[in-house]
C-alpha positions in Angstrom: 22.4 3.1 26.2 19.9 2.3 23.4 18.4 4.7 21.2 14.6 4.4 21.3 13.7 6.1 18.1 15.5 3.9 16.0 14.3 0.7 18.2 10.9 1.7 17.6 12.4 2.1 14.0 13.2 -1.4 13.6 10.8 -2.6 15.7 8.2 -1.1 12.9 10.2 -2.2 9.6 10.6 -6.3 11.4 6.4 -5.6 12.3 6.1 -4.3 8.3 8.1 -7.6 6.9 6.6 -9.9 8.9 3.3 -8.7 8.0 3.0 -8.5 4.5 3.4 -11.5 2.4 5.9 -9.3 -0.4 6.9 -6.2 0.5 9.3 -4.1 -1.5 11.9 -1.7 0.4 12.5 1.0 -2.8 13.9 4.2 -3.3 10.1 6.4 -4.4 6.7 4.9 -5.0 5.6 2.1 -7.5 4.2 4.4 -9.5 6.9 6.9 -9.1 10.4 5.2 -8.8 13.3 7.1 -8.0 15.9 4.7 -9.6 16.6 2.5 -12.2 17.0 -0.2 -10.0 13.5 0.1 -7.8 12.0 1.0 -11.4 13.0 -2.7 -12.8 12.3 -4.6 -9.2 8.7 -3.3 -9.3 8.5 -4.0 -13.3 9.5 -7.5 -12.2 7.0 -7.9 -9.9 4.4 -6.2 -12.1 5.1 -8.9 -14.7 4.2 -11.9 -12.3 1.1 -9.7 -11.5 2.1 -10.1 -8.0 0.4 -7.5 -5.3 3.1 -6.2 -2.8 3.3 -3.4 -0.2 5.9 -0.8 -0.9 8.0 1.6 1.4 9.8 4.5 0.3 12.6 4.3 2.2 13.7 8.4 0.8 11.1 9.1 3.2 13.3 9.2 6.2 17.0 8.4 5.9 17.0 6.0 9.1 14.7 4.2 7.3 17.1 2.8 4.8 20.1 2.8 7.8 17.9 0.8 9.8 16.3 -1.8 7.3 20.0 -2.6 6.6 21.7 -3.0 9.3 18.7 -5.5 10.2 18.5 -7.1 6.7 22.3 -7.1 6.9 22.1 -5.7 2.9 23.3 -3.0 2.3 21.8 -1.8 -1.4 18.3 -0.4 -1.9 16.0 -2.0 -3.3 15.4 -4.6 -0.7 12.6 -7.1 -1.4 11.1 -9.5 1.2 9.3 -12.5 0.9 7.5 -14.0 3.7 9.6 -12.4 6.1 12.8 -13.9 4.2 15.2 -11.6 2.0 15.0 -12.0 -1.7 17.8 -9.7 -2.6 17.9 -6.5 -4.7 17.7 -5.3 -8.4 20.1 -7.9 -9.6 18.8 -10.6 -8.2 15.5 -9.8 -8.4 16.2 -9.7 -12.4 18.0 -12.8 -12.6 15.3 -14.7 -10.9 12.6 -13.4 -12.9 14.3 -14.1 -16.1 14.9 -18.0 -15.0 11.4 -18.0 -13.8 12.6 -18.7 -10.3 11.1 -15.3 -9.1 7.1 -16.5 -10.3 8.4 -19.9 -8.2 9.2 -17.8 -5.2 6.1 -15.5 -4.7 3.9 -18.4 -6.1 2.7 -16.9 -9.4 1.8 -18.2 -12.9 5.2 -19.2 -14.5 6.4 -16.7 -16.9 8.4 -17.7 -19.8 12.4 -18.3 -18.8 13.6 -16.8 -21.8 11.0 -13.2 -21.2 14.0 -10.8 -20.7 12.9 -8.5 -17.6 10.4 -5.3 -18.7 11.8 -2.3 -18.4 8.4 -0.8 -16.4 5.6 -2.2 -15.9 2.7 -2.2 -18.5 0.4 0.1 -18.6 -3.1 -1.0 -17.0 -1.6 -3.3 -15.0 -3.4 -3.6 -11.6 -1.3 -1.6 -8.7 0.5 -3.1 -6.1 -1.1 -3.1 -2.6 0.6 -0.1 -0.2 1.1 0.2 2.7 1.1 3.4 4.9 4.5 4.6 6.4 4.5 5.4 9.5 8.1 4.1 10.0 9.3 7.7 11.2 
């Protein structure tokens, strides 16, 4: 038998990833990360003054279960381009610091050698959010 809920579930996070052109599966809010590594993803992002939609995936634990097992990643944060996987913190950082990342989400180059920020700077303009109503 199948488990509605977390059909419906998945059915939502697939509908949320295919809908929004970057969208950023973290652990808190943009403006309040819960982790180091969602904390340096959204600085990241910040830095290319890229707009993205951001989910909270502490909001519900199937949340996280769910957008792995159909990501098949298994670390939070989980970024999503286009509908395609980017990767998480690590990546995320790498890219940015060879300037692959701006490449990626189609944003002014930033320099290669610009080590990643350690937040984003102050005043910078907020990403776009999205409501959850994943649960």
């Amino acid at each position: 038998m199948t488990d509605q809920p977390e059909n419906s579930l998945r059915d939502a996070l697939a509908d949320a990833i295919a809908s929004n052109e970057v969208i950023l599966f973290m652990k808190g809010t943009p403006e309040q990360p819960m982790c180091g590594f969602s904390a340096r993803t959204c600085a990241a992002l910040a830095a290319t003054e890229t707009e993205f939609a951001a989910v909270d995936v502490l909001a519900d634990p199937r949340i996280r279960q769910e957008l792995s097992s159909l990501s098949s990643w298994p670390t939070i944060p989980q970024l999503f381009v286009r509908g395609e996987l980017v990767g998480g913190a690590d990546i995320v950082g790498q890219m940015y610091e060879s300037g692959e990342l701006a490449t990626v989400l189609g944003a002014p180059a930033a320099a290669a050698s610009e080590p990643l920020p350690e937040a984003a700077e102050p005043g910078s303009a907020p990403p776009l959010q999205i409501e959850n109503r994943l649960s």
